[in-house]
Each structure stands twice: as structure tokens, then as C-alpha cells.
N, C-alpha and C positions, 0 to 999 in steps of 0.2 A: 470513761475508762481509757478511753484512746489517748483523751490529753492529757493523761495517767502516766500513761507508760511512752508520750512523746517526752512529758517533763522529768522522767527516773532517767532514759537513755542519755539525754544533754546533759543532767547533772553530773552521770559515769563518763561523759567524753571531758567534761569541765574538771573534773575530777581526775581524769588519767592524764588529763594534759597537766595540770597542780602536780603530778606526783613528780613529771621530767625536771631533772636541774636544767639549770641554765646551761646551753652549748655553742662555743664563740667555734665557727668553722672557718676553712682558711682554702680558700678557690688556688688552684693549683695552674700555674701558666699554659697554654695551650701549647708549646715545645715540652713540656716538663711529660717524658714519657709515664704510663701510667700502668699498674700492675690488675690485668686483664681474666685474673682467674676468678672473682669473686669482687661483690658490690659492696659497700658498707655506708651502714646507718647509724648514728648515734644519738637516742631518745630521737628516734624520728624523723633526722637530718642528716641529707647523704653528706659524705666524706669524701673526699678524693682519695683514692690509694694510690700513693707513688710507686716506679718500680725502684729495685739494687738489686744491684749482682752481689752474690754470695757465693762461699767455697762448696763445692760438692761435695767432694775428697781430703780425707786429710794427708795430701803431699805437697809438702814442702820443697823451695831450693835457696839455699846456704847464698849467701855472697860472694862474687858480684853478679846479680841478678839480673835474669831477662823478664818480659813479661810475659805474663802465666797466660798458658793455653786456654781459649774459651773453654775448650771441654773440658775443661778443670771445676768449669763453675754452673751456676745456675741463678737463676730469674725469682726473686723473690718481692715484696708488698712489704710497705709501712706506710702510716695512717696518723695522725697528730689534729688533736683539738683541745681547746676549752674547755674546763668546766668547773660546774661551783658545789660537785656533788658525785649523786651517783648517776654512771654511764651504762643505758640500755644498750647494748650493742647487740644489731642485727648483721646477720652476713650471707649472702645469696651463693651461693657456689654449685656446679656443678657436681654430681658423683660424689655427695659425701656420703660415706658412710660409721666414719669415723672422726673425732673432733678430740682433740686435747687441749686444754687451754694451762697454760704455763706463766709461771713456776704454780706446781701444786703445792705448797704450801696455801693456797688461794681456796683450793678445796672447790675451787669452781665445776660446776655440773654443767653445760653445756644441754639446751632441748633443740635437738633435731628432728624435722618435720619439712619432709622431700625434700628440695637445695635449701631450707634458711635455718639456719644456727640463732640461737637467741641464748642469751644469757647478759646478767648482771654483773659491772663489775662497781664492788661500793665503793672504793678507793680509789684515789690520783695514784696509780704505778703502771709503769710498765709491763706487757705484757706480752708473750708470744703465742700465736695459734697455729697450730696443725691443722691442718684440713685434709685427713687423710694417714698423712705421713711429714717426716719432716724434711720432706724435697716441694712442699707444697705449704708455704708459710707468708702470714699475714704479723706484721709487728705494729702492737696498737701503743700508741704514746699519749696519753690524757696530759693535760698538763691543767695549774693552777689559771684564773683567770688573772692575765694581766696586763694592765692599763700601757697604752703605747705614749711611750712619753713624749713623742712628738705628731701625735694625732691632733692638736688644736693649734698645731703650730705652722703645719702645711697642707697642701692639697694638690694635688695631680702634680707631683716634686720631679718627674720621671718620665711625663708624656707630654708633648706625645713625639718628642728626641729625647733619649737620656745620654743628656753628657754627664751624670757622675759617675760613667765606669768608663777605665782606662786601663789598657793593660801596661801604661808607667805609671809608676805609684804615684810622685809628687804634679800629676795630673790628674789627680782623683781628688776637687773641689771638696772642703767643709765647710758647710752650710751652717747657718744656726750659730759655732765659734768655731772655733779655731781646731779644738781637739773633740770634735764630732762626724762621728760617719756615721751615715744613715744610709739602711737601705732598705725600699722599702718595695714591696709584693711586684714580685717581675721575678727576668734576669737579669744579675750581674755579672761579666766577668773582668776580673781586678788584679790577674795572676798575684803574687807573692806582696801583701801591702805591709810595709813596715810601719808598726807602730812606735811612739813615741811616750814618754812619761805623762800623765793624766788624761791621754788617751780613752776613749767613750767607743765603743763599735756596736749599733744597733740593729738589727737581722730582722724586720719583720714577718709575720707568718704570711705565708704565701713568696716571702723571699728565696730566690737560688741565687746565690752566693759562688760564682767559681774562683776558685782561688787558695788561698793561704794567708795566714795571720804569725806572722812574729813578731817577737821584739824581745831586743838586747839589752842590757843596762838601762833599766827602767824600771818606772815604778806606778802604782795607780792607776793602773789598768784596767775597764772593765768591757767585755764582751758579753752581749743577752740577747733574748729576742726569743722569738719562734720558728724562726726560719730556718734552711737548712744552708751550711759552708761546705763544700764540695770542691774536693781537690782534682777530680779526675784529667783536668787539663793540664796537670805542669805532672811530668816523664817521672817514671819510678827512679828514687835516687838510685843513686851509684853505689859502690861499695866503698869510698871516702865521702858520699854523704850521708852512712852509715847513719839514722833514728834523725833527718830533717831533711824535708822540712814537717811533712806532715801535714794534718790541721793545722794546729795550731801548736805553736814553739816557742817556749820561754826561756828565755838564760839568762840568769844573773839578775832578775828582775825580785821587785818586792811589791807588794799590797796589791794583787790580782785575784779579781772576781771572772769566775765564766759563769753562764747560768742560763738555760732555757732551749739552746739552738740543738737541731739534730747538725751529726756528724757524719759525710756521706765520702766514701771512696780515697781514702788517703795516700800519698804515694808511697810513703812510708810508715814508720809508727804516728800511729793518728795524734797523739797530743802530748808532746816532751813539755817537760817541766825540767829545767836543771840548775843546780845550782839557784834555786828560787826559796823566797821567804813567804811567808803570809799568804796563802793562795786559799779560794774559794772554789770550790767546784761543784755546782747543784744542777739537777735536774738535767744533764746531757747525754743524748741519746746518739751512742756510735754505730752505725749499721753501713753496710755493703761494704764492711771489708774484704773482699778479695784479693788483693794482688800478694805477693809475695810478701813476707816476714811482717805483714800490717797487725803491729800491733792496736791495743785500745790506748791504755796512758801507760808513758813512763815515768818515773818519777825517779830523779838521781840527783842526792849528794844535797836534798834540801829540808826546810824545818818548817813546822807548822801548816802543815798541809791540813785541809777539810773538803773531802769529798761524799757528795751525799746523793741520793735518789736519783741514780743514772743507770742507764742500761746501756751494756758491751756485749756486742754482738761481736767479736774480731776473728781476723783469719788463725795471728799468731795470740800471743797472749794479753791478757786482760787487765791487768793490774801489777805493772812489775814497780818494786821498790828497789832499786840499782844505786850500790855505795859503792864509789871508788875514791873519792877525796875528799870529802865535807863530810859534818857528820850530815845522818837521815835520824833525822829523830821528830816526837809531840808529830804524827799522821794518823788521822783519824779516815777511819773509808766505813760508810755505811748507808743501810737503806738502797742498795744499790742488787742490779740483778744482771747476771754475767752467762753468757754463751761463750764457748770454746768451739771451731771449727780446726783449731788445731792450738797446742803451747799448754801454757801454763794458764789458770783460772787466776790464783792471786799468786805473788813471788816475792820473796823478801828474798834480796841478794848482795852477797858482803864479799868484795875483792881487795886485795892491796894497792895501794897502803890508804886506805879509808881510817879513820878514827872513831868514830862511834856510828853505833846501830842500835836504835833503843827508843821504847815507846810509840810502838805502831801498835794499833788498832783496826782489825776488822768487826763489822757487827752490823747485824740484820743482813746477810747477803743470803740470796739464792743466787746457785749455780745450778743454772738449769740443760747444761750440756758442757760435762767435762770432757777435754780429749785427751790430755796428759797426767795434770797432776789440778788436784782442786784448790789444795795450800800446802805450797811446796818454801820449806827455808831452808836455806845453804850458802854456808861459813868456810871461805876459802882466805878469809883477809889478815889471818893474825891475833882479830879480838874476840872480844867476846858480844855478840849479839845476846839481847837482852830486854826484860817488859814487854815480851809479845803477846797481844791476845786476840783471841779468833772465838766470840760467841753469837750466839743464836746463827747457826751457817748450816741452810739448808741444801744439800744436794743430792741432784739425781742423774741415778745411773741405769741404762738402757740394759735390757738383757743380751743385748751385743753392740759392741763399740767397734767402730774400724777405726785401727791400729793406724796412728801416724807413720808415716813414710817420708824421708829424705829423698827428693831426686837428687838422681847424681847429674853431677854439673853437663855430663859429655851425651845427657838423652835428656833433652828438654823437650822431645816432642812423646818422652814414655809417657804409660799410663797406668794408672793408680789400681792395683788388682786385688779387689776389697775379698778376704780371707772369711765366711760366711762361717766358717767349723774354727775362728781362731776361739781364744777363750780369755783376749786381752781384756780388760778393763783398766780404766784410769787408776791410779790413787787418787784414793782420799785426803791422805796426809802423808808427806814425804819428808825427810830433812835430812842432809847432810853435811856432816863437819870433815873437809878435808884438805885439796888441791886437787886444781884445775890438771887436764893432760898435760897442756901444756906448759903449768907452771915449774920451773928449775928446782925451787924451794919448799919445801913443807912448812908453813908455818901453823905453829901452835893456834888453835883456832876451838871457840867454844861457846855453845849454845845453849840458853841458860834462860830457865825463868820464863818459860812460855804455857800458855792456859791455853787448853780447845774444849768451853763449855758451851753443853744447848747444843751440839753437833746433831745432825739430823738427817739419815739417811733415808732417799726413797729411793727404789727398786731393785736391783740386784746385791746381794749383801759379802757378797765374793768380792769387791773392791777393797785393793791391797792397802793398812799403812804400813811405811818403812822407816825406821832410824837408822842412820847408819853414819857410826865412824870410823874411820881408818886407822887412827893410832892413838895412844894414849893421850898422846900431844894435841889431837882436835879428839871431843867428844861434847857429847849431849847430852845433857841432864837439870835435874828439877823440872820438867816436862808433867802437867796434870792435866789428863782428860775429864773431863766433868760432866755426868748426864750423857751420855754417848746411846742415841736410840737407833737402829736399825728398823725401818719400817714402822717404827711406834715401840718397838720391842727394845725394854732397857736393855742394854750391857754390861752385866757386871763384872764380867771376868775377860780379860783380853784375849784369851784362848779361846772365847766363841767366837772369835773373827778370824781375819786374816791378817794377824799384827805379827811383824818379826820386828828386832833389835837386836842390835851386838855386842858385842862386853863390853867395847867402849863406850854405848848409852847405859846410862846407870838413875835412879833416882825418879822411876817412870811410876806414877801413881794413876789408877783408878779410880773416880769416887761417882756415885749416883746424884 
């Protein structure tokens, strides 16, 4: 009977150990500070938690910027591994008594039992957890298992002197050929390394990366890896280097892949893309934006864009679409999950003298913390934007938001005075056909032919949308809401919400 119940219990450990996918973990460098609130385990295998800073408050300061008050911000955790399935994740913490795991759309239950959280996630996505509250946050990043393609090619490439980091660029050796960088589980710092046409940049996990990546008139570009690039060494631009460098900065280039690295502290907007053809963007995870105006990506004046299963954590906004002279047209954004600490969630934006705006695409997105606006379009250029579509877009709204705040230029050492009895909420959907304050000219401007199906709201159902336009000359219209649920509760009539429109939007449909 004994050797009964010795041979049932080894088959249930043989058995629970079969059930864990596979989990490739990435040892984090012994300088690489680490976020101290809480342990983690993934199917059974600790994890390193790294620390970033993140925004507290939503107050902002306009251009030309100084650098933003510690006490503006706070200390937050991300975690990045492997796998070939699904992720048990355990997490030890202090003082929980409350646990959110995010975006709910995920429908995740969390079992808490004294400090450890356990729950399932079956999916490779991005994730954010509350522990508590959201001033006490863990960002978990699973990633697909993938093969280092210079694992059989080197061996201790980096110890035990590394000379392939230099903070001159064309003092940073390529190994292997000509148009390869490698870098692999340590630190590097490489400040601003200009790339070149067929250019390779590979980031291994456990890599820190300080620096920045651009390149100008080029093409065939790819950047991957698992490791994180981190800019917090090169000074917050100026206000003439207004959106670079960033991460990572493209102009006038063609046939660019990024794919796999986290994105850590940028001085600027985190990743321009301008004037760009052919771009690839999977799997990148933006987190510790902090500093003033840090956007996630911009995206201006370029074509064929594909962005897929990334998470944006940013200060300012998450996803801007910016036309001022090429058209922006065929942009695909999906499978991706977006935090707001302040700005705009996604943006399609049309200024003069741009030429076309037409055939963007969002789909599959959770916005799991608006501060602005969730998806916001606005036509100040003259034409007509057009083929826009925004389905399955899940967002949630907190039953109190603090209200973004502008600092003024002449009190950079004020401080943010969160209004607990305001009754602000983001929008949902915002658009505007007009001109700018500052613009001299009215131009005829018109918004046309846009879908928002499969909308999906959780929590507060008071969050505004608006149309709005100014004059005959710019308006909105053929605009179809499709499926629009509050809470699971269909919408059939816009009057259950909180929708206004102006006589200049006309042609605004309903349907289930």
C-alpha cells in the first residue's frame, strides 16, 4: 500500500512537471537594478524583475523642455521570458490584497493565498498586473521561443574585456561580416550607432543595450533580439530636436524589420519612423517612459507600415499617425495593448500641405489605461482622410481618471493636484475636422468613410464620444459604429450614451 501511494505521488509530480511548457529565462546583469516589490516565477522558474521608472501624474511640459521632477514619477517592474505555451505565473508580494491582471479582456481570475498570486496566462501577450493599485505594477512580457542566430557561432564574444562597445560609433567592431552587430547578455554602451543599408542589429536576452539606433537613407534594415535598448544616457532632446532621436529613428529608409527587444527610457518620442516604406514591427515592448513629451511610435508621411503584438506603456501618446507631406497610407496596427500615462491612445493626424490619408487600420487592440482620448482623428490639411478602420478595440475606463495637466513653462518645480470629486473621463472616440489655433487659413477639410466595429467598453460608461466640425467647409461624415457594447450591454441607440455631434457631422449610422 505504501509503494501504492509512493508510485501515484511521483507519477502526479512526473505528471505536473509534463503539464509546464517549455521556459527559456534570461539572468539579468548584476548592475541591471531590479524591481524589489514582489518575486516571480514562471512554471516554476524564477525570473528576474527589472526596475523603470514611470509617470505618476498626468502633467505634462510643452517645449523646450527640462527634465521632469523625480516626484513626478515612480518605480515600477517588467519581467520578459520564453515560451513554447502556456505560462504559470506565480508572484510573492507583500500586502496584497487586491490583484488586477490586465487588459480584461483576458478574463483572468487571479488566486490569492497570503503574499502569492498565481494564475494562468494561455497566450504569448503582454500583460500588466496591479498589485494593489496602479502605483504598484509588475509588466510581464512572454515572448515566442527564439533560436539566437549566433549561438554556434561564438562563445564568451564579450569576456572577459569587451571591446565591442564604444561610445564612437565607427569604433564599434563587426564581427561575423561587415553588416552585423551583436550584442550579447551584459552591458553595452554605444551612445547614438548609425546604421547603414543591409544592416543586422542583434540584442540578446539578458542584453542592456545604452544607446540609440538610427539610420537615414537606407534600406534592409533589421533589428531583433530579446534584450532591452535603452536610451536614458544621451540628454532629453531640445526643442529643435523636436521627435529624435529616440530609440530608435528612421528616415527615408525602406525594407525595415524590428522585432522582439524591449524599449526602455527614451529621450524622446521612443521610435520615429518617417518618411519610411516597407516597415515591420512585431513583438516590441515600450516601458519606462517617463520624461517629458515620450511618446511610443510615430509614424509620419509613410506607406506600408505593419505593426503587430506590442505593448506601449508611454508617458505622451501611443500610436500617432502624423501627415504633413507624403501620403500615410496601407498601416496596419494590431494584436497590440496600449497604456496611456498621459496623450493620445491611437492618433491619426492630417496637417498641410499633406496629400493623402487613407487605409489605416487598427484591430485587436486593448487600451488598458486611457488618459486622453482612446482613438482620436483630426483633419486640419485640406483633404479628405479616408478608409479608416478601428475593430475589435477593447477599452477600459477607471471610475475616476486624473485629468491631464499642462505645466506651465515658468513652475517646473509645481506639482500635480489630482482633483478626487473631478468627473473627467477620457473619450472614447474623438474627431475633428478643422484648423489648428494657430493656423492663418481654413482649409476645406473632410472625414469620410471610417468604421468603429466590435468597440468594447469596460468600466465606467460616462466616457464622452465627440464629432466635431467647425464649418461647412471641413465636416464628418459616412462615419458607422458597428456592435458598440458597454460593459457586454449592446448599444442600440446613441442616446444611451454620451455621444454629441454637430450639424456639420452628418451621415452617422448605428448598427448591431
Amino acid at each position: 500500500m505504501k509503494l501504492k501511494t509512493i508510485l501515484i505521488n511521483v507519477c502526479a509530480i512526473f505528471l505536473t512537471m509534463s503539464c509546464y511548457a517549455d521556459v527559456k529565462t534570461f539572468s539579468a546583469h548584476p548592475d541591471e537594478k531590479r524591481y524589489d516589490a514582489c518575486i516571480l516565477k514562471v512554471n516554476g522558474k524564477p525570473v528576474d524583475v527589472y526596475q523603470c521608472r514611470v509617470s505618476k501624474f498626468p502633467f505634462n511640459q510643452v517645449w523646450p523642455g527640462y527634465q521632469r521632477p523625480i516626484e513626478q514619477t515612480e518605480l515600477a517592474g517588467f519581467a520578459y521570458w520564453e515560451t513554447d505555451g502556456v505560462s504559470e505565473i506565480e508572484i510573492s508580494a507583500e500586502e496584497v490584497a487586491k490583484v488586477v491582471v490586465r487588459p480584461l479582456s483576458l478574463g483572468i481570475k487571479p488566486t490569492i493565498k497570503g503574499n502569492k498570486i498565481t494564475f494562468k496566462l494561455d497566450k504569448i501577450k503582454p500583460i500588466a498586473v496591479e498589485l494593489g493599485n496602479s502605483h504598484k505594477m509588475i509588466h510581464l512580457f512572454p515572448n515566442p521561443i527564439q533560436e539566437s542566430p549566433v549561438a554556434k557561432k561564438i562563445k564568451n564574444f564579450c569576456c572577459p574585456q569587451c571591446s565591442f562597445c564604444s561610445p564612437v560609433v565607427n569604433e564599434i567592431p563587426k564581427n561575423f561580416d561587415k553588416n552585423f552587430y551583436y550584442f550579447p547578455a551584459g552591458i553595452h554602451h554605444i551612445g547614438t550607432l548609425l546604421l547603414k543599408s543591409n544592416d543586422t542589429v542583434y540584442i540578446e536576452g539578458g542584453a542592456v543595450v545604452y544607446g540609440s539606433l538610427v539610420a537615414d537613407n537606407a534600406e534592409n534594415i533589421k533589428v531583433f533580439g530579446r534584450g532591452i535598448l535603452d536610451t536614458a544616457n544621451i540628454e532629453r532632446a531640445n526643442r529643435w530636436a523636436r521627435g529624435g532621436f529616440g530609440n530608435l529613428h528612421f528616415r527615408n529608409c525602406k525594407n525595415i524589420k524590428i522585432e522582439g527587444i524591449i524599449l526602455r527610457d527614451p529621450n524622446s518620442w521612443g521610435v520615429n519612423i518617417r518618411r519610411c516604406q516597407n516597415v515591420e514591427i512585431d513583438n516590441l515592448k515600450f516601458i519606462g517612459y517617463w520624461r517629458y513629451n515620450s511618446d511610443g511610435i510615430d509614424l509620419w508621411d509613410s506607406e506600408n507600415i505593419v505593426m503587430k503584438n506590442c505593448f506601449i506603456r508611454a508617458y505622451d501618446d501611443s500610436i500617432i499617425v502624423r501627415s504633413y507631406n507624403l501620403p500615410n497610407r496601407n498601416i496596419r496596427v494590431s494584436d497590440c495593448v496600449l497604456w496611456n500615462d498621459w496623450g493620445l491612445s491611437t492618433s491619426i493626424e492630417a496637417d498641410p500641405p499633406v496629400k493623402i490619408v487613407s487605409d489605416i487600420h487598427f484591430e485587436n487592440i486593448d487600451i488598458i489605461r486611457p488618459c486622453s482620448t482612446a482613438m482620436f482623428i483630426c483633419n486640419y490639411s485640406g483633404i479628405v482622410i479616408h478608409n479608416i478602420r478601428y475593430k475589435n478595440i477593447n477599452v477600459e475606463f477607471n471610475s475616476w481618471h486624473g485629468k491631464q495637466v499642462h505645466q506651465k513653462k515658468d513652475e517646473p518645480e509645481a506639482l500635480y493636484q489630482p482633483d478626487y470629486n473631478s468627473k473627467y473621463l477620457p473619450f472614447l472616440i474623438r474627431m475633428h475636422a478643422g484648423k489648428r489655433p494657430y493656423q492663418k487659413k481654413l482649409l476645406p477639410s473632410l472625414i469620410d468613410d471610417v468604421v468603429f466595429e466590435n468597440i468594447n467598453l469596460y468600466g465606467n460608461e460616462n466616457a464622452p464620444i465627440r464629432f466635431k466640425s467647425t464649418s461647412p467647409e471641413c465636416r464628418i461624415g459616412n462615419v458607422l459604429i458597428k456592435n458598440l457594447k458597454y460593459n457586454g450591454r449592446q448599444i442600440t441607440d446613441l442616446k444611451q450614451i454620451n455621444f454629441s455631434a454637430d450639424k456639420y457631422s452628418d451621415k452617422i449610422k448605428l448598427e448591431k
